[in-house]
C-alpha positions as CSV (number, residue, x, y, z in Angstrom):
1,X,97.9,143.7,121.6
2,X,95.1,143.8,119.6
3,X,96.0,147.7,119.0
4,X,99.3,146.8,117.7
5,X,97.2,144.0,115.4
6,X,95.2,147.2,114.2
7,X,98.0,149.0,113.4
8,X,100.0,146.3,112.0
9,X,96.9,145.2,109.4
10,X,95.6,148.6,108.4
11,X,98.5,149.3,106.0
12,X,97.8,145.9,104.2
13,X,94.0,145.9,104.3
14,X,93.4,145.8,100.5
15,X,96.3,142.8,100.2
16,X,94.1,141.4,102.6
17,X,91.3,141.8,101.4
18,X,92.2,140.4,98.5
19,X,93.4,137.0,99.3
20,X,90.5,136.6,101.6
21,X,88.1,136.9,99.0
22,X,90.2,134.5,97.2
23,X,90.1,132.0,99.4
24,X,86.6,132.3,100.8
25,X,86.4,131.3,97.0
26,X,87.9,128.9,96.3
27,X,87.2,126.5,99.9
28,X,83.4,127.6,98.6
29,X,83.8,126.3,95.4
30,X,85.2,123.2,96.7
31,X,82.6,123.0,99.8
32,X,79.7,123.5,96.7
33,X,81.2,120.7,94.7
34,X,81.5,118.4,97.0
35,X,77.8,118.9,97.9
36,X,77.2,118.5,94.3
37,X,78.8,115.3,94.1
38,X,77.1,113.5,97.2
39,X,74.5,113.5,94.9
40,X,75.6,110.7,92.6
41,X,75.5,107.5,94.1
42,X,75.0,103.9,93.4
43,X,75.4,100.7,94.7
44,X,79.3,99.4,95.3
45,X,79.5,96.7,92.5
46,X,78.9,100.4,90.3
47,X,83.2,100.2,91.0
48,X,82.9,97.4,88.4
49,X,84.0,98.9,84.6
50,X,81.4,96.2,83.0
51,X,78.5,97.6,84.6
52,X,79.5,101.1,85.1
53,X,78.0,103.0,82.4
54,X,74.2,100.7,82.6
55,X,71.2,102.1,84.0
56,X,71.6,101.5,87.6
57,X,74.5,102.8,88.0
58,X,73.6,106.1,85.3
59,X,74.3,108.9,88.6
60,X,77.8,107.2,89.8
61,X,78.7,107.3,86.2
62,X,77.7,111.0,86.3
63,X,79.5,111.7,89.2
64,X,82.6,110.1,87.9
65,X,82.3,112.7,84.7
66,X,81.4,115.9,86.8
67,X,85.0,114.5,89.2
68,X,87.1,114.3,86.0
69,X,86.0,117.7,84.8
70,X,85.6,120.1,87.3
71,X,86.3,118.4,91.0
72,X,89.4,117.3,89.7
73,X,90.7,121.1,88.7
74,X,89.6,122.7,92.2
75,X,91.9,120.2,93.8
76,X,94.6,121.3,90.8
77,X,94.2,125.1,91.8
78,X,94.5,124.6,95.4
79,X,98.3,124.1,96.0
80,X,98.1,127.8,94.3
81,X,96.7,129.1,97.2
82,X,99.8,129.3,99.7
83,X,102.1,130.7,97.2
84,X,99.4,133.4,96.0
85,X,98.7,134.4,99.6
86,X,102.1,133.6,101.2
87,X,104.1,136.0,98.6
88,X,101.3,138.8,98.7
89,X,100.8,139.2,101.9
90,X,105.0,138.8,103.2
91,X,106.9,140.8,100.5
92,X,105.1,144.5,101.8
93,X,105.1,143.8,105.2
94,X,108.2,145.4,105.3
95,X,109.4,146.0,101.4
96,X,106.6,148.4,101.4
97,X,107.7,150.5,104.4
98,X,111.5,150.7,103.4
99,X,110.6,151.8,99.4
100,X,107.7,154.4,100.7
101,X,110.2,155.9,103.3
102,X,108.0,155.9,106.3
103,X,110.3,152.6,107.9
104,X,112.5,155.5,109.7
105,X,109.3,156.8,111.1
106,X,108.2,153.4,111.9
107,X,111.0,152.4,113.5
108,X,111.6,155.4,115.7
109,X,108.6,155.3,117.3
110,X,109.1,151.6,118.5
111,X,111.7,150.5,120.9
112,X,112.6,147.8,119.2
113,X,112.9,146.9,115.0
114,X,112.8,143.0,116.3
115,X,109.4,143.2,118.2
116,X,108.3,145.8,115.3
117,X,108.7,143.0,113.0
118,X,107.6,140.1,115.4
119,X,104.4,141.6,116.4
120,X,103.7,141.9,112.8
121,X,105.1,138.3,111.8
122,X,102.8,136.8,114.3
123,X,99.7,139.1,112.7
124,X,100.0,138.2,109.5
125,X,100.8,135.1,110.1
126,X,97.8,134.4,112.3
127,X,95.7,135.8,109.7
128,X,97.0,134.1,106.7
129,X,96.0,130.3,108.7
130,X,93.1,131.6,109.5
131,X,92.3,132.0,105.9
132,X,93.6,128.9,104.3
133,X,91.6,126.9,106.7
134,X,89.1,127.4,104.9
135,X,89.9,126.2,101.7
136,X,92.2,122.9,103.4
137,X,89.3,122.6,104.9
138,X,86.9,122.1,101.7
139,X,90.1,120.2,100.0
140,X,89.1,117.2,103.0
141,X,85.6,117.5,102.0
142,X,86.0,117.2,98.6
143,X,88.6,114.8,98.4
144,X,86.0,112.4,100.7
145,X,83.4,113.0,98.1
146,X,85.4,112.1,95.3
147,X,86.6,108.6,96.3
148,X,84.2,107.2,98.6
149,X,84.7,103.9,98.1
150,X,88.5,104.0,99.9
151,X,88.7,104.0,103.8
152,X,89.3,107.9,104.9
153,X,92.2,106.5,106.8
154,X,94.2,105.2,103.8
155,X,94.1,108.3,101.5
156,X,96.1,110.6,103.5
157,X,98.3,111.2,100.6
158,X,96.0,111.5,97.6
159,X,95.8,115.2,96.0
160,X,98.8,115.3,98.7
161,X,99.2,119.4,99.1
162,X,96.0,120.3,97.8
163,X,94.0,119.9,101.1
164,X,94.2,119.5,105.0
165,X,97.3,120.7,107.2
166,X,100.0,120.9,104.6
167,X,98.1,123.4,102.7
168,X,98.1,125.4,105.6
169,X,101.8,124.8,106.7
170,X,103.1,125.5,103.3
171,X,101.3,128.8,103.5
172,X,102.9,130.1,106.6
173,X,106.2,128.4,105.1
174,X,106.2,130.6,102.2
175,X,104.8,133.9,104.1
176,X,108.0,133.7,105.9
177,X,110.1,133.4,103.4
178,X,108.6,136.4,101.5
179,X,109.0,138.3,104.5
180,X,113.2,137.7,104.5
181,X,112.8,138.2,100.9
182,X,111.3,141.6,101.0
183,X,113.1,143.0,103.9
184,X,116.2,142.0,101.6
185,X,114.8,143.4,98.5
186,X,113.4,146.6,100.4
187,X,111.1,146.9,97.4
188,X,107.3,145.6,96.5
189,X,107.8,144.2,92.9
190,X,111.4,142.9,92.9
191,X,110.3,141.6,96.3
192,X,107.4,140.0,94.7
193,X,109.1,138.5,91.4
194,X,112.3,137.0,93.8
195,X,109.6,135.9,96.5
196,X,107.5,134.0,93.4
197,X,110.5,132.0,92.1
198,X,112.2,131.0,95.5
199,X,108.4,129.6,96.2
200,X,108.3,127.7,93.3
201,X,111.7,126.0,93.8
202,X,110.6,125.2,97.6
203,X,107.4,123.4,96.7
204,X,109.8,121.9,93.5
205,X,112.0,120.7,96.4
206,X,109.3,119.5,98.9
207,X,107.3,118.0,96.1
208,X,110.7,115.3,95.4
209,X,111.8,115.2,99.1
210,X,108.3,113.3,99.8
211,X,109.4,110.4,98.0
212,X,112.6,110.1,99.7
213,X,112.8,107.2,103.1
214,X,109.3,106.0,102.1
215,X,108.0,102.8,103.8
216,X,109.3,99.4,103.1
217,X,107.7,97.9,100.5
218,X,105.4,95.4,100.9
219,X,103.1,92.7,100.1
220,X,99.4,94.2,101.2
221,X,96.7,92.2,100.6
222,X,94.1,94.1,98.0
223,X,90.8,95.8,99.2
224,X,88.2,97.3,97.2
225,X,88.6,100.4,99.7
226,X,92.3,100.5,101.3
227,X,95.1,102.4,99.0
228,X,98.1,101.2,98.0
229,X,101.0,103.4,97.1
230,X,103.7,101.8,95.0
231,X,107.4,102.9,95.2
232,X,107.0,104.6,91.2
233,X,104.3,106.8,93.5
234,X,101.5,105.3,91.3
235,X,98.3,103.0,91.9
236,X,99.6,99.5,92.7
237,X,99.2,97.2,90.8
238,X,98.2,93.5,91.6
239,X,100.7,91.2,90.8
240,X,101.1,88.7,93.7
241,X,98.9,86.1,95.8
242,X,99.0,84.9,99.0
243,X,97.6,81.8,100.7
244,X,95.6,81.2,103.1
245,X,99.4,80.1,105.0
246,X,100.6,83.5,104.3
247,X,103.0,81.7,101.0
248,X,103.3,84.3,98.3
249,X,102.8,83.0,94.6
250,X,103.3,84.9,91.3
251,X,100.8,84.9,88.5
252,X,102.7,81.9,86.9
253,X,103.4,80.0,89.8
254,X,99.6,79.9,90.4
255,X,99.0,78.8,87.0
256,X,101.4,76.1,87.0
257,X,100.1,74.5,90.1
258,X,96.9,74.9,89.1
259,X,94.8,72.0,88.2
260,X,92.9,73.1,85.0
261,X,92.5,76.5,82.9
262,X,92.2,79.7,84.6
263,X,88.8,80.5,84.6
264,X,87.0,77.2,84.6
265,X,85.1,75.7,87.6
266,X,87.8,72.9,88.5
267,X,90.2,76.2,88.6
268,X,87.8,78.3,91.0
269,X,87.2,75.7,93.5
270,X,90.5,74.5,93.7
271,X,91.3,78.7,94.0
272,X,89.1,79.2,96.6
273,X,90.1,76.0,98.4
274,X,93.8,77.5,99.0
275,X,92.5,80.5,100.4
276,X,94.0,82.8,97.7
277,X,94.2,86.9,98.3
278,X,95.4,89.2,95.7
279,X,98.3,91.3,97.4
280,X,99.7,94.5,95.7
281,X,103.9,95.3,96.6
282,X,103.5,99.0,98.1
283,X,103.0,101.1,100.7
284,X,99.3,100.8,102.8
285,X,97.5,104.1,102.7
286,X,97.5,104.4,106.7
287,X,101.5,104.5,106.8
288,X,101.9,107.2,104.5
289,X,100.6,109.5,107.2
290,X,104.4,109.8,108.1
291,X,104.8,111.6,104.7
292,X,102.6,114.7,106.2
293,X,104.2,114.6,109.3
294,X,107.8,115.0,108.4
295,X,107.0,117.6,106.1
296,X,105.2,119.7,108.5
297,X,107.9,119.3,110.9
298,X,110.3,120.6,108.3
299,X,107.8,123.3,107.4
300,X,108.2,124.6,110.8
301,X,111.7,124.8,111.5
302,X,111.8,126.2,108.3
303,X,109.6,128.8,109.4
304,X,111.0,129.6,112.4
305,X,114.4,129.4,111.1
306,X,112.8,132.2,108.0
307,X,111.4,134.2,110.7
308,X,114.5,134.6,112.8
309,X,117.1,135.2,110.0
310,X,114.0,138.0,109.2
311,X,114.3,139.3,113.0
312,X,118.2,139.3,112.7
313,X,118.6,141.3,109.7
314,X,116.3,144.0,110.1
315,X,118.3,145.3,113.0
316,X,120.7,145.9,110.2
317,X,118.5,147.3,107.9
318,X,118.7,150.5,106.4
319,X,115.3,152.3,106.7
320,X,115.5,153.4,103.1
């Protein structure tokens, strides 16, 4: 087995090289960033816009700017990463045999083109995990760093493809289909160029199939640290309130029964007396774990399904 690895690898060792060094990269740049950014700090009322900007809060303010300019585009760059790494390591795996003749050689000397290709599949494949890790990895990190002030559990879907398993799955996804894609081809940069543009229009596809079946809609009541997800896919906004019965009330229904001006003592007491919450109409952060589930399901069938068209046609294949 791991003789067969060897073999498999050697051909592709500067291809691997390659997007190893680019992902060492770019999960160390993230990793270093979010180091960078534990250093800002400040007590939680810094959330508040009025006092944002004054002295005690001076390093979350900081670490707000260094986010927006640089934390911000390593998260940006990291959806990159599986295409980059998926097309350049699957179009030659066999593309590169059939254009440099040496697939009739190749395929003499092994009993079977299917396992040929499997063994290889499973290589690469292995490999190319392996390496994203690393990077989905640092995406987690990051992401933590960058919004500490919402509960891990609820922000499962924020920079959604730029970290964690999805990464990772997308990767292997798109490896696949550059594999089918160059055995077609049966040359590197053809392979390459058709490989590009069918990953693009996948993650196009997967990018507006994640809105599709989301949750119910909902009224959840607002926190300073849970996320909401409204059905436009943006922040939710406040704009009901609940009682401490559980009766929801719009903005103008709550001024209407109120007793005096918004704002005034009379109206705060009387507020506070009912019990009110604000509650946002969305999605709670925890549920939209399902998002990343389905996905990954369909990421491996799709993968398997890749793989085995792959296995089927290269008994077909013309070694040239």
């Amino acid at each position: 087995m791991w003789t067969a690895a060897r073999l498999a690898l050697r051909p592709h060792r500067f291809a691997l090289v390659w997007v190893a060094l680019l992902c060492i990269a770019a999960g160390g740049v993230a990793l270093a960033m979010s180091v960078w950014l534990s250093r800002f700090s400040g007590p939680a009322e810094c959330l508040d816009l009025g006092i944002r900007y004054t002295q005690p809060c001076a390093g979350f303010a900081q670490g707000l700017e260094f986010d927006h300019e640089w934390a911000a585009r390593v998260l940006a760059f990291l959806p990159v990463l599986p295409v980059v790494a998926g097309v350049v390591l699957g179009v030659p795996l066999v593309a590169s045999e059939v254009e440099a003749r040496t697939a009739t050689l190749a395929w003499w000397l092994e009993p079977s083109r299917r396992r040929w290709l499997l063994t290889r599949t499973a290589v690469f494949g292995t490999v190319l995990a392996l390496l994203l890790a690393l990077p989905a990895i640092a995406g987690d990190v990051l992401e933590r760093e960058r919004i500490p002030r919402y509960d891990p559990a609820t922000t499962v879907f924020l920079d959604y493809g730029s970290r964690g398993a999805v990464l990772v799955g997308r990767g292997i996804a798109i490896f696949s289909l550059a594999v089918l894609v160059g055995l077609v081809a049966g040359r590197v940069l053809p392979g390459l160029i058709a490989a590009a543009v069918a990953a693009v229009i996948v993650l196009a596809v997967l990018e507006g199939a994640r809105w599709f079946a989301l949750p119910v809609s909902e009224p959840v009541v607002a926190q300073a640290d849970r996320y909401v997800l409204d059905v436009t896919g943006q922040q939710g906004i406040p704009n009901t309130f609940r009682d401490q019965h559980g009766t929801l009330y719009t903005v103008d229904q709550i001024l209407a029964l109120a007793p005096a001006r918004i704002g005034t003592p009379t109206f705060n007491a009387w507020y506070d007396a009912q019990g009110f919450t604000q509650a946002r109409y969305g999605v709670s952060g925890e549920r939209l774990g399902i998002i990343e589930v389905r996905e990954l399901i369909g990421l491996g069938l799709g993968t398997v399904t890749l793989v085995g068209a792959a296995t089927w046609a290269v008994g077909s294949r013309r070694p040239y």
